[in-house]
C-alpha positions as CSV (number, residue, x, y, z in Angstrom):
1,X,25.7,13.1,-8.6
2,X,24.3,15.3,-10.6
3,X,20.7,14.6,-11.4
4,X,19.2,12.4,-8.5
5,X,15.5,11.3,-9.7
6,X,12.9,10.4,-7.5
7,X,10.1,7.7,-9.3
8,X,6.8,6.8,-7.3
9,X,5.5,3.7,-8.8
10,X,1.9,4.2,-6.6
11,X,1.6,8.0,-6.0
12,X,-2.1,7.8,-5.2
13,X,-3.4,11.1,-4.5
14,X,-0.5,12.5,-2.1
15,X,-2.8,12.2,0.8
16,X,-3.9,8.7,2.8
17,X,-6.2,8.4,6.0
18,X,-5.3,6.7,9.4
19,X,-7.1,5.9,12.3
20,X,-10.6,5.7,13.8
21,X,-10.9,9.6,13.5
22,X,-9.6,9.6,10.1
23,X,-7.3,12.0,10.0
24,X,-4.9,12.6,7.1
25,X,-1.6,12.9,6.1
26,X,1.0,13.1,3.8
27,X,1.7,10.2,1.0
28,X,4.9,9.6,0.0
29,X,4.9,11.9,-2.7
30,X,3.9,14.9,-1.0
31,X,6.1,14.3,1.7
32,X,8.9,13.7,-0.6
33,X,8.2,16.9,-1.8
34,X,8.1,18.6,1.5
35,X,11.5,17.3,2.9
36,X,14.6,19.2,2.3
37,X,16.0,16.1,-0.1
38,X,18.7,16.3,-3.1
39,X,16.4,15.3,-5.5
40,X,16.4,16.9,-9.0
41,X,13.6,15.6,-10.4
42,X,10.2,13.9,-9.2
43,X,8.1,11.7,-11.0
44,X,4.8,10.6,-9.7
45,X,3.0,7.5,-11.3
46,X,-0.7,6.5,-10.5
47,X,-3.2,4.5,-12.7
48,X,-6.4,5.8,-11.0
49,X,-7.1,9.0,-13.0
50,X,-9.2,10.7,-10.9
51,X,-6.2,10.1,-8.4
52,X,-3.6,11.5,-10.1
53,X,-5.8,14.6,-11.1
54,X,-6.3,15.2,-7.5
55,X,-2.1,14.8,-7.1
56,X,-1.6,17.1,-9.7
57,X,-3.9,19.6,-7.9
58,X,-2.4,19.1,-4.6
59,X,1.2,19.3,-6.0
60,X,0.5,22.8,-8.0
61,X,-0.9,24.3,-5.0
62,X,2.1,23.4,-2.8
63,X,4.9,22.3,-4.7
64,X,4.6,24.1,-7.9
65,X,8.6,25.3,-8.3
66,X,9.2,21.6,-7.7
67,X,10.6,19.8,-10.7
68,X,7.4,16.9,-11.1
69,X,6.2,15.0,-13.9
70,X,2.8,12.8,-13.2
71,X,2.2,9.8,-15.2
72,X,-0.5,7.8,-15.7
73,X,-0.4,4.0,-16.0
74,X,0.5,0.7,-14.0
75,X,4.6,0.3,-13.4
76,X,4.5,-2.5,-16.2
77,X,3.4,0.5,-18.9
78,X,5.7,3.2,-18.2
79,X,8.7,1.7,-19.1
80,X,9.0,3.3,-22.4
81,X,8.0,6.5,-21.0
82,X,10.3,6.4,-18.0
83,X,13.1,5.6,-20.2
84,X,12.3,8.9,-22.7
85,X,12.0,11.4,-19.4
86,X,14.5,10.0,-16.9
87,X,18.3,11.4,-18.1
88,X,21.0,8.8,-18.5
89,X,24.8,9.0,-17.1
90,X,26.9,9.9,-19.7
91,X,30.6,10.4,-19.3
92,X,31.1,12.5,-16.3
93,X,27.5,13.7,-16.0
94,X,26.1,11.2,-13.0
95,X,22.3,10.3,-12.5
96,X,20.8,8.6,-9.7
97,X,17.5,7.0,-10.2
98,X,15.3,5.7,-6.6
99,X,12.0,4.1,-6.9
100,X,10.1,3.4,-4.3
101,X,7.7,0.6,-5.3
102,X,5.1,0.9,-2.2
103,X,1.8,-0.9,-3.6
104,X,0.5,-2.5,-0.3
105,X,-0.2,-5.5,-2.4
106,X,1.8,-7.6,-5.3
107,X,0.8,-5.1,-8.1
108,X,4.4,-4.5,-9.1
109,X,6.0,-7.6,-11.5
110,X,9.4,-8.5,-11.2
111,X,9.6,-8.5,-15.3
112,X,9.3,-5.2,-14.6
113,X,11.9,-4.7,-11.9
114,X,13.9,-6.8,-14.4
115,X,14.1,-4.7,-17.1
116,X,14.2,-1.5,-15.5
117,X,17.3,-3.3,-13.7
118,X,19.6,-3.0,-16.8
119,X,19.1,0.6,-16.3
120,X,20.9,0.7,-13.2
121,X,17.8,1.9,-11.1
122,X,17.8,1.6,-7.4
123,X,15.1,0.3,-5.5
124,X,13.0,1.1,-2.2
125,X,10.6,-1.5,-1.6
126,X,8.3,-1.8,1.5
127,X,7.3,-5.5,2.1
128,X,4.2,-4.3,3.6
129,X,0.3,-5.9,2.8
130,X,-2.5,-7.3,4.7
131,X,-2.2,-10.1,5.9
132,X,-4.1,-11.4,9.2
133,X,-7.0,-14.1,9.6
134,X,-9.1,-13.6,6.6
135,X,-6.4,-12.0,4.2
136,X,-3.7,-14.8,5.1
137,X,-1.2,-16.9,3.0
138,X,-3.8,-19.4,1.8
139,X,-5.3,-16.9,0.1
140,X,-2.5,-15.4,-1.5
141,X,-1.3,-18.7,-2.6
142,X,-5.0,-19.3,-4.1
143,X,-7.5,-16.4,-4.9
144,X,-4.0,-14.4,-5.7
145,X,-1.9,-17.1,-7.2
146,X,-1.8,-15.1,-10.3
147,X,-0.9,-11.7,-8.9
148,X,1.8,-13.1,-6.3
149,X,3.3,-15.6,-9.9
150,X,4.2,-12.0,-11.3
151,X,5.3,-10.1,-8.1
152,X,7.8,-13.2,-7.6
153,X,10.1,-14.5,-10.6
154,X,7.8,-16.9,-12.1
155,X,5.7,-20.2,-11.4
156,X,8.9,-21.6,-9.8
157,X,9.2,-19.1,-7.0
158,X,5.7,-19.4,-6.3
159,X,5.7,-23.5,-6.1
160,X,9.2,-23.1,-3.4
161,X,7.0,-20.7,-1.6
162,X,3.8,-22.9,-1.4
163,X,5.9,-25.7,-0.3
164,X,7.6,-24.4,2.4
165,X,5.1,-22.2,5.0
166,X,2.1,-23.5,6.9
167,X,1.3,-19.5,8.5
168,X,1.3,-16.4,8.3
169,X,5.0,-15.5,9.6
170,X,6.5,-18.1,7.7
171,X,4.6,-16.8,4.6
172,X,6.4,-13.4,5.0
173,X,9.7,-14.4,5.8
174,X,10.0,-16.9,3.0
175,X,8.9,-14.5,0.7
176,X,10.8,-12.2,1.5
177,X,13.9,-13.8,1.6
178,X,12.9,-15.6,-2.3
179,X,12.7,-11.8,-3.7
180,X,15.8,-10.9,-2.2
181,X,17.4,-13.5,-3.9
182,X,16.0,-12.8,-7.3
183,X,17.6,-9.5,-6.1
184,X,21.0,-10.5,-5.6
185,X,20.5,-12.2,-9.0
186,X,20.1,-9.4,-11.0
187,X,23.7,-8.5,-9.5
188,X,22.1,-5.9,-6.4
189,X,23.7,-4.9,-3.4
190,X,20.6,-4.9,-0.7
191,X,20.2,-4.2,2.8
192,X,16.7,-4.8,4.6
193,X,15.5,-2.6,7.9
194,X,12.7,-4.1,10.3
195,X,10.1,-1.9,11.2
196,X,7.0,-2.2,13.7
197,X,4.0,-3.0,12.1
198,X,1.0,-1.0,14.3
199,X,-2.0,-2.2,11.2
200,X,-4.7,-3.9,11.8
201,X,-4.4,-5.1,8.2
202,X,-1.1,-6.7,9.1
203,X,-1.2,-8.5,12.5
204,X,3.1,-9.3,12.1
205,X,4.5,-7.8,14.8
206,X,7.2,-5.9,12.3
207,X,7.7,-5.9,9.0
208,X,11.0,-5.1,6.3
209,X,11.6,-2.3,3.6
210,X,14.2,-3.7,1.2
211,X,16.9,-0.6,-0.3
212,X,18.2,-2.8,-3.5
213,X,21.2,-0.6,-5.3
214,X,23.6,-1.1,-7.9
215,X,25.9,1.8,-7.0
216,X,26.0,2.0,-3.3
217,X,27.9,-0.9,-1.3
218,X,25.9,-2.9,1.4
219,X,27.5,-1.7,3.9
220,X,26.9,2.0,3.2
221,X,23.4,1.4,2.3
222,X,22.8,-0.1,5.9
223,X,24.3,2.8,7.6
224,X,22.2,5.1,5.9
225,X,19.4,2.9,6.9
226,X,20.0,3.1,10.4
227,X,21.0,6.9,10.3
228,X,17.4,7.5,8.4
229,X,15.0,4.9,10.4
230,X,13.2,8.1,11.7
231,X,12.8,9.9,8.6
232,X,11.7,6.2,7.3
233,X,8.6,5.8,9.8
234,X,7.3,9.4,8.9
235,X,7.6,7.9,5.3
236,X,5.7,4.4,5.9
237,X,3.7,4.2,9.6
């Protein structure tokens, strides 16, 4: 390849808390930064302003000979943009674009996903959210019927999904399993790893980050799964 592009749909401020004591670490984006990775080109996305002014502080004070571009906006407005700063393969020149869409909720629509699909785009997609007593399905299916309609293809997926689980664990898996097929739709290779959940926001005892490509075989994509799981819980614990 030679341009490999790096997009962060929910950048934040590069920095998250964990634990009783608070203690921080790394976001994604900074430690995407700080790992020795073959990545040309790093764009952060982040709708909060005052967020992504803080990212863009952190990022010049650390990573300022990286290659970064901060935008501000939801997924669903950056399209255009994206499409004007992200190179396109042409002839022999190769490009490689990975987002990793990790909003801890459904704030990412698959129209989205959709159309930056005929683009070729891979995709990194941690099926992670709360979801325990008071946050369970019936209120996904109810106070965020709207939210989870868009994150899913349409009123359809959500009326197969509402018919079919009675908990929590059936909630996830069948959701799951409907995006991956909306994945395979759109003509994706996919491979999904199971990870321990250890949140008290999510009381499954694991939970799945979906790798959704165009250009790299199934196979493949699960080997590097397995050969990365460490480097993938520094990334989401």
């Amino acid at each position: 390849m030679d341009e490999v592009v790096f997009i962060d749909f929910f950048a934040g401020n590069g920095i998250y808390s964990l634990g009783t004591r608070k203690e921080l670490f790394p976001a994604s984006s900074l430690m995407s930064l700080s790992l020795d990775l073959p990545i040309t080109k790093y764009i952060f996305c982040e709708s909060n302003a005052e967020q992504l002014q803080t990212l863009k502080v952190r990022v010049n004070k650390h990573y300022r000979k990286k290659n970064v571009l901060l935008l501000e906006g939801k997924p669903e407005t950056l399209i255009s943009k994206l499409h004007h700063y992200v190179p396109r393969s042409k002839g022999a020149f190769k490009v490689a674009v990975f987002c990793l869409c990790d909003s801890f909720s459904f704030d990412l629509h698959f129209d989205t996903i959709t159309q930056l699909a005929t683009h070729g785009y891979n995709f990194l997609i941690p099926f992670s959210f709360a979801l325990n007593d008071r946050l369970n399905y019936k209120f996904y299916l109810k106070e965020n019927r709207d939210k989870l309609k868009k994150f899913l293809n349409g009123p359809e997926d959500l009326g197969r999904l509402e018919n079919e689980v009675e908990n929590n664990y059936q909630f996830y898996k069948r959701l799951v399993q409907i995006y991956q097929g909306n994945m395979l739709a759109l003509g994706y290779n996919l491979s999904l790893s199971t990870h321990k959940a250890d949140s008290g926001l999510m009381e499954l005892p694991a939970y799945q980050i979906g790798f959704f490509s165009k250009q790299i075989s199934t196979k493949t994509i699960q080997h590097d799964v397995e050969a990365t799981r460490h480097t993938q819980f520094e990334l989401f614990q």
